[in-house]
SEPASE-426070 format. One record per residue (C-alpha): residue number from 1; chain; x, y, z. Coordinates in steps of 0.001 Angstrom, whole numbers, always signed. Layout:
<nudrens>
<pos->NUM&unit->A&xx->X&yy->Y&zz->Z>
...
</nudrens>
This chain:
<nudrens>
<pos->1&unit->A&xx->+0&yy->+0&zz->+0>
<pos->2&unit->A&xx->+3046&yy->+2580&zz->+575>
<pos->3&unit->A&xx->+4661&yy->+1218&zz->-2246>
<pos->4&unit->A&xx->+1338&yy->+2438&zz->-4476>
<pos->5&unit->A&xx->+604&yy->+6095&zz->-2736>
<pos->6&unit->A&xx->+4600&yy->+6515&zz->-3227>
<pos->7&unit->A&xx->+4148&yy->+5856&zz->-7014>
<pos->8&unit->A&xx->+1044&yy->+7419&zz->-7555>
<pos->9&unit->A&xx->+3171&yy->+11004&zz->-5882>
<pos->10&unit->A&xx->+5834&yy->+10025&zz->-8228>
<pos->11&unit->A&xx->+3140&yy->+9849&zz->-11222>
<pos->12&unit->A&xx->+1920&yy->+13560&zz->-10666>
<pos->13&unit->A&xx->+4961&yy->+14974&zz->-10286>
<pos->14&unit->A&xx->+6400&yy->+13349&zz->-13840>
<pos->15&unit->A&xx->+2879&yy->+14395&zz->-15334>
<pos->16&unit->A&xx->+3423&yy->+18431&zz->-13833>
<pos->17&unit->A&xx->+6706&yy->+18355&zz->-14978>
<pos->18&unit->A&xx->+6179&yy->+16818&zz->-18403>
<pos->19&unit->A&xx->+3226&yy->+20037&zz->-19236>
<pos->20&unit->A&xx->+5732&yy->+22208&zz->-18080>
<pos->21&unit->A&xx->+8681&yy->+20705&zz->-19699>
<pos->22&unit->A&xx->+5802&yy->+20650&zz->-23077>
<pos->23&unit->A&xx->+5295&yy->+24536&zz->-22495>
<pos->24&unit->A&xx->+8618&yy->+25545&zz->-22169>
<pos->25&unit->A&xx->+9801&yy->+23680&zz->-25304>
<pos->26&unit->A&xx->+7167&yy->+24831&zz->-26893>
<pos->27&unit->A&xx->+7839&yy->+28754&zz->-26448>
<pos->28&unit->A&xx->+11531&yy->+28728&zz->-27300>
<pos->29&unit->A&xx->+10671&yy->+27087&zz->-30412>
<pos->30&unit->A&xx->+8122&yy->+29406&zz->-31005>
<pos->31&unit->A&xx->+10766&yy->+32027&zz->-30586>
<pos->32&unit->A&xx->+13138&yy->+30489&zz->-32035>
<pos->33&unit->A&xx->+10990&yy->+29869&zz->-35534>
<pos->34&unit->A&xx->+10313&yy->+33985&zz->-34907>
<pos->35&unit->A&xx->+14229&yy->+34799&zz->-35475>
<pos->36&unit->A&xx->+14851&yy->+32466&zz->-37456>
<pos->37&unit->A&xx->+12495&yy->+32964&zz->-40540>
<pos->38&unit->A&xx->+13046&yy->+36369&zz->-41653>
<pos->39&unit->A&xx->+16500&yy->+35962&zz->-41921>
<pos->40&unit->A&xx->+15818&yy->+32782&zz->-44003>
<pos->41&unit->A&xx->+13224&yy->+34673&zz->-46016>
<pos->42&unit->A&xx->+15952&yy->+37281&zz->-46418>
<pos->43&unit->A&xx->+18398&yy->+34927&zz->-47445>
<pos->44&unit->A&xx->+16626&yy->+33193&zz->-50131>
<pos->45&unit->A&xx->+14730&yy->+35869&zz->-51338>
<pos->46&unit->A&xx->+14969&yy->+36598&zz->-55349>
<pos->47&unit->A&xx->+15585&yy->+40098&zz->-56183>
<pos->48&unit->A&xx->+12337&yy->+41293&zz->-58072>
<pos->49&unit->A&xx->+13402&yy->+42702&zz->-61369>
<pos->50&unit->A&xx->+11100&yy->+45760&zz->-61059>
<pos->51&unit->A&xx->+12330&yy->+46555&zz->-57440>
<pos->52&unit->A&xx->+14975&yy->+48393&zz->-59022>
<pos->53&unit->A&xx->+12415&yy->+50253&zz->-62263>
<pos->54&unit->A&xx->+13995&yy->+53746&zz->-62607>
<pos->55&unit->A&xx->+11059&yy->+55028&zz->-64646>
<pos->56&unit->A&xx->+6983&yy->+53991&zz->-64943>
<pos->57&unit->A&xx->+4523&yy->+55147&zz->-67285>
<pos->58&unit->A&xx->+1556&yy->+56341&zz->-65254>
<pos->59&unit->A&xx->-873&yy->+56621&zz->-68384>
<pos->60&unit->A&xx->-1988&yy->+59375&zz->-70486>
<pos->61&unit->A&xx->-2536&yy->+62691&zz->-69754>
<pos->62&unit->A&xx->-6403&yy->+62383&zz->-71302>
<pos->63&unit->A&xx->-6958&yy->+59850&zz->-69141>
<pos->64&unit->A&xx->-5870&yy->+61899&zz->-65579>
<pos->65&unit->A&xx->-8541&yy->+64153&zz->-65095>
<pos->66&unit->A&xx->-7894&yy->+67857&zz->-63808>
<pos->67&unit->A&xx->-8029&yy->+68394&zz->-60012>
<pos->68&unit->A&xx->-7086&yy->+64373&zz->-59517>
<pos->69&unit->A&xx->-5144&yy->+61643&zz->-58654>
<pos->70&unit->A&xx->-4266&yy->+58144&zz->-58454>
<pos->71&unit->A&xx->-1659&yy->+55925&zz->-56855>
<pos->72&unit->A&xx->+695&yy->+54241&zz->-59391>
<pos->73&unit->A&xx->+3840&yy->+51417&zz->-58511>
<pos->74&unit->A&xx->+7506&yy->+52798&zz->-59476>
<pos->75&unit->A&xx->+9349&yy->+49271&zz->-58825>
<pos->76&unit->A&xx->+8332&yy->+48461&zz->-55033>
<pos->77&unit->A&xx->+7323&yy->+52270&zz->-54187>
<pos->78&unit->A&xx->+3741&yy->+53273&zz->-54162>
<pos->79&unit->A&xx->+4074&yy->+56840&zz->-55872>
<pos->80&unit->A&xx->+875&yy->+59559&zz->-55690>
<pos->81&unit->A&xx->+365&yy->+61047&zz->-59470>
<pos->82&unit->A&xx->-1464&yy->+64103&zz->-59469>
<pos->83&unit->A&xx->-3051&yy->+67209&zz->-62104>
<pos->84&unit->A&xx->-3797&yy->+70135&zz->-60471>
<pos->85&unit->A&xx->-6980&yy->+72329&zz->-61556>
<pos->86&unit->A&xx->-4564&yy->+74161&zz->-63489>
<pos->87&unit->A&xx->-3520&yy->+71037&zz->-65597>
<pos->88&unit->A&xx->+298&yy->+70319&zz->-64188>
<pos->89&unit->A&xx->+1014&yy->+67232&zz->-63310>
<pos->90&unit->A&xx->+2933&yy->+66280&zz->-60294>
<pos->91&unit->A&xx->+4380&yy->+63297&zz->-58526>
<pos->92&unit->A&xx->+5420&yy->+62590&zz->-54751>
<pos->93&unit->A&xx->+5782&yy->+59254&zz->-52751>
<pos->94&unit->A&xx->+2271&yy->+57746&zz->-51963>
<pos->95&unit->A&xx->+3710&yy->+56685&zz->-48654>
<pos->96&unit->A&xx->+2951&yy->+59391&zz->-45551>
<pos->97&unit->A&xx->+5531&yy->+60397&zz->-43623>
<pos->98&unit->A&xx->+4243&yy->+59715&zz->-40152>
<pos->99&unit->A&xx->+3017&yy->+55793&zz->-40528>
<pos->100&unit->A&xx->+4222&yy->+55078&zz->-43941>
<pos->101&unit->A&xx->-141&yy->+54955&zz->-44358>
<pos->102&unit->A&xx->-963&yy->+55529&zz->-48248>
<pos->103&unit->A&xx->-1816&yy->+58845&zz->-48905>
<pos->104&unit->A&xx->-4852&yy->+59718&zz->-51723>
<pos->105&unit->A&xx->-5510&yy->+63097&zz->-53361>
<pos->106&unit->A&xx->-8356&yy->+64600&zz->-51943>
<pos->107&unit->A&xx->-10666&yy->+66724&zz->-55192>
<pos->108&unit->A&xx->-12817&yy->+68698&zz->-52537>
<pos->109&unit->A&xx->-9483&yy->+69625&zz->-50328>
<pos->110&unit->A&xx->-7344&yy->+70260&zz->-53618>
<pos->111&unit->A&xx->-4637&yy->+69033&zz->-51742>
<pos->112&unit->A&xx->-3029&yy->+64900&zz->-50701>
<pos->113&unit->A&xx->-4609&yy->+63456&zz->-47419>
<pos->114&unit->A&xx->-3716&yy->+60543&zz->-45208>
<pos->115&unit->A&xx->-6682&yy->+58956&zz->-44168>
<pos->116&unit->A&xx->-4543&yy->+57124&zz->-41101>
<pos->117&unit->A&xx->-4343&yy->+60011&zz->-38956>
<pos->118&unit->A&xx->-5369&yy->+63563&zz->-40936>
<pos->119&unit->A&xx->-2107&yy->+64480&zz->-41977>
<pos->120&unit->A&xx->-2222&yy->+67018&zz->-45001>
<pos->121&unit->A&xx->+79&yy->+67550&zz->-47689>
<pos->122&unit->A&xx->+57&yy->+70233&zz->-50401>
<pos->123&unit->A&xx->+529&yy->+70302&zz->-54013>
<pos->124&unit->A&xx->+4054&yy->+70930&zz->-53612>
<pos->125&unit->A&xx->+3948&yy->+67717&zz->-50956>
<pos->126&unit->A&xx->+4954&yy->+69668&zz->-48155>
<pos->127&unit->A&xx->+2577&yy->+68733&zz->-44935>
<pos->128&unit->A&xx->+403&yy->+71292&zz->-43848>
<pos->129&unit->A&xx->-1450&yy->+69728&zz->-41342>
<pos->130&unit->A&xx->-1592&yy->+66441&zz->-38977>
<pos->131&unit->A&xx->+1330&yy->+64679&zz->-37647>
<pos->132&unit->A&xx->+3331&yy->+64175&zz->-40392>
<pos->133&unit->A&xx->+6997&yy->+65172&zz->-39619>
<pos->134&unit->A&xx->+8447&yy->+65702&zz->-43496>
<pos->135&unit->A&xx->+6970&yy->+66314&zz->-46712>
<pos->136&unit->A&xx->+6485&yy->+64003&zz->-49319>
<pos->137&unit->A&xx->+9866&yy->+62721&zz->-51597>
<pos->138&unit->A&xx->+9410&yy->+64416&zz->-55334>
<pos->139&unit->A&xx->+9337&yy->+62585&zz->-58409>
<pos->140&unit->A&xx->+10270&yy->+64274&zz->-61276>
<pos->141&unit->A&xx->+7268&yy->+64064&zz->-64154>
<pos->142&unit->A&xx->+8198&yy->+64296&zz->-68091>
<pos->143&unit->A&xx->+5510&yy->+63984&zz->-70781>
<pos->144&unit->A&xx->+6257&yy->+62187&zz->-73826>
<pos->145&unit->A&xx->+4110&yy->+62412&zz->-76552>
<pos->146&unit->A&xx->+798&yy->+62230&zz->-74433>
<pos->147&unit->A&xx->+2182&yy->+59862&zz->-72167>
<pos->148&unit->A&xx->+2893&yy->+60624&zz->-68567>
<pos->149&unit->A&xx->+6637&yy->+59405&zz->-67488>
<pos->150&unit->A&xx->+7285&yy->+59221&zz->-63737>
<pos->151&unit->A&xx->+10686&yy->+58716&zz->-62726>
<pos->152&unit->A&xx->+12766&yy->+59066&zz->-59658>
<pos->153&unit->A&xx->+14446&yy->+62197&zz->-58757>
<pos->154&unit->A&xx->+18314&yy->+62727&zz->-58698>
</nudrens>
């Protein structure tokens, strides 16, 4: 009878420390899959050949409306292209300044927008209002024939 209440105290404490030995294992591989993945995914990762695009077309100037704008891909940059009321046609990085939230161009504010937390830009993409810190990088715009040519600035 001692022999059995001795094993069965024996028994609990091997099941306690088997859950606990299960847990613990179980957290530091957890963190150890954490670490070690992105350094795999940077390691094996194939350099996408438009990563590096210098120049994009962003369409015709017909087709951008006055006193618009739409959000265009130059390589792996999101890039804002925009025609003022007046007709010119400008370019900044579609990525806000505070967040790195994508900005739009806002028709009734006549000016970019961040939706993330209200930060204004102007045409010129310097902020105006909001808590973004720095304006907006500048792309430089060239027509060509009809077509609009967005590249980025030296």
């Amino acid at each position: 009878m001692v022999y059995f209440i001795m094993n069965e105290e024996k028994n609990k404490h091997t099941k306690r420390r088997s859950i606990i030995n299960i847990i613990l294992w179980g957290g530091l591989s957890g963190f150890a899959a954490s670490v070690a993945y992105p350094i795999i995914r940077f390691l094996t990762s194939i350099p996408d050949a438009a990563a590096g695009a210098r120049s994009v077309s962003a369409g015709t100037v017909d087709e951008l409306a006055p006193n618009s704008g739409k959000v265009i891909r130059l390589g792996d940059k999101p890039v804002i292209v925009i025609k003022t009321s007046a007709g010119d046609i400008r370019a900044f990085s579609a990525t806000c300044t505070h967040l790195a939230c994508i900005v739009q161009y806002r028709d009734d504010l006549e000016h970019i927008w961040c939706a993330c937390h209200d930060g204004h830009f102007n045409l010129r993409g310097k902020n105006i209002a909001g808590p973004p810190p720095r304006p907006l990088e500048p792309f430089e715009v060239n027509i060509r024939g009809n077509e609009i040519i967005v590249s980025k600035a030296y």
